[in-house]
N, C-alpha and C positions, 0 to 999 in steps of 0.2 A: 504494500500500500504506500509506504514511502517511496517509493520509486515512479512509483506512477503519480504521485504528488509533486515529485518534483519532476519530473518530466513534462507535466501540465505547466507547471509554473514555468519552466525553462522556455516553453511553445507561447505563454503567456506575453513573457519580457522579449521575443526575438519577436514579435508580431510587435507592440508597441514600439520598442525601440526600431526595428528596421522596414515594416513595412508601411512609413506612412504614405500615405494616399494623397494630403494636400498639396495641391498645386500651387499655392501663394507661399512662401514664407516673410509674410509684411515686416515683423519684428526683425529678419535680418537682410532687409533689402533684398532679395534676390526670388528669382521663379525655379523650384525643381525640374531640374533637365528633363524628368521621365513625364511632365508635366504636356507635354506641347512637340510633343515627336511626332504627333498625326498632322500638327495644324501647320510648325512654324520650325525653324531652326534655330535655338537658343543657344546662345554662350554666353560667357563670365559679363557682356557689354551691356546686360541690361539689368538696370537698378529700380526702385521703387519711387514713384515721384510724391504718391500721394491717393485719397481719398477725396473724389467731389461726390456730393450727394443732391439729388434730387427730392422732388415732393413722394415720389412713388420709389425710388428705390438710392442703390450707389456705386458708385463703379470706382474699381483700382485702378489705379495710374501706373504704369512703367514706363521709360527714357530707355529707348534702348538706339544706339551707337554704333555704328558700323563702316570700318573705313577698306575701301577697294584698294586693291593695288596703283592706282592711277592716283590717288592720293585723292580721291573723292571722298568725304563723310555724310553718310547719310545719317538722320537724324528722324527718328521716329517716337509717337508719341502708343503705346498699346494701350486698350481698353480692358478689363474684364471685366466679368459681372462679381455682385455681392456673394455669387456662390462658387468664385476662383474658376468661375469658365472661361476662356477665350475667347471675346468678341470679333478683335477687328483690330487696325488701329490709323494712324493721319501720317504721312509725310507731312514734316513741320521744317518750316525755313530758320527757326530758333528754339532753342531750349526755353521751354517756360519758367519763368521765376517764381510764382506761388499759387495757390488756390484760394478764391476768394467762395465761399457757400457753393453753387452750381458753375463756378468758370473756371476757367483754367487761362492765367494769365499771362503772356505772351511782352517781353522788351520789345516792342514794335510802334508804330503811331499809331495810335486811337483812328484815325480817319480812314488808314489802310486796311486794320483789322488789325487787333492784337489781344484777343481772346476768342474761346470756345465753350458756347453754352452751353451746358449737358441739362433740357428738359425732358419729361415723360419717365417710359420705361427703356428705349436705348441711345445709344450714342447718335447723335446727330451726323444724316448721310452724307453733309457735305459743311466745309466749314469755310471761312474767310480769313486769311491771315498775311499780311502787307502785301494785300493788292493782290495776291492769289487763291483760285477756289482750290481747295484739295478737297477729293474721298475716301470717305473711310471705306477701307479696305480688310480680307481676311491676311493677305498673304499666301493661303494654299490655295489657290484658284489658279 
């Protein structure tokens, strides 16, 4: 009986400690790899920017980085949903500086566009940001 005690326990602690499931880990900035292997191709370049929230629900923020061999950086903003699934996400022409309630704030001139409003239940299909429209997009398509 003690054997089989502790063999349940041992199956107990390798299941908690090793097989978690979560796709977010917001407390240490970063998205688990095994996370987003159907949707997107992740590596160490994407960080955690933030939480906007809406009247009906919220969505995580990740900045994720990406520079080609031509010395191009691309700069992207990802969406998920409140329950760490993968929406979509913007090519963005700058890094956002903060979250204000429902926006996502943008160093850019106010007149061009330099924020994106998250209302409803999803991301907004097309945004404004100095003087250009982007779409949101999956990335596996």
């Amino acid at each position: 009986m003690k054997n089989f005690l502790t063999a349940v326990f041992l199956i107990f602690l390798y299941v908690l400690l090793f097989q978690n499931n979560y796709c977010l880990a917001k407390t240490n900035n970063i998205i688990h790899e095994n996370c987003l292997k159907k949707d997107i191709l992740i590596d160490n370049s994407v960080n955690f920017f933030g939480e906007v929230k809406t009247e009906n629900t919220s969505f995580f923020l990740f900045i994720r980085l990406k520079e080609f061999g031509n010395q191009r950086l691309t700069k992207r903003l990802m969406v998920f949903s409140k329950d760490d699934q993968y929406l979509g996400m913007y090519d963005i022409p700058e890094l956002p500086t903060k979250i204000e309630a429902n926006k996502v704030i943008f160093p850019l001139e106010e007149k061009w566009g330099n924020s994106i409003t998250f209302e409803g239940g999803s991301p907004p299909k097309k945004i404004y940001l100095d003087g250009e429209t982007y779409t949101f997009f999956r990335g596996d398509e």
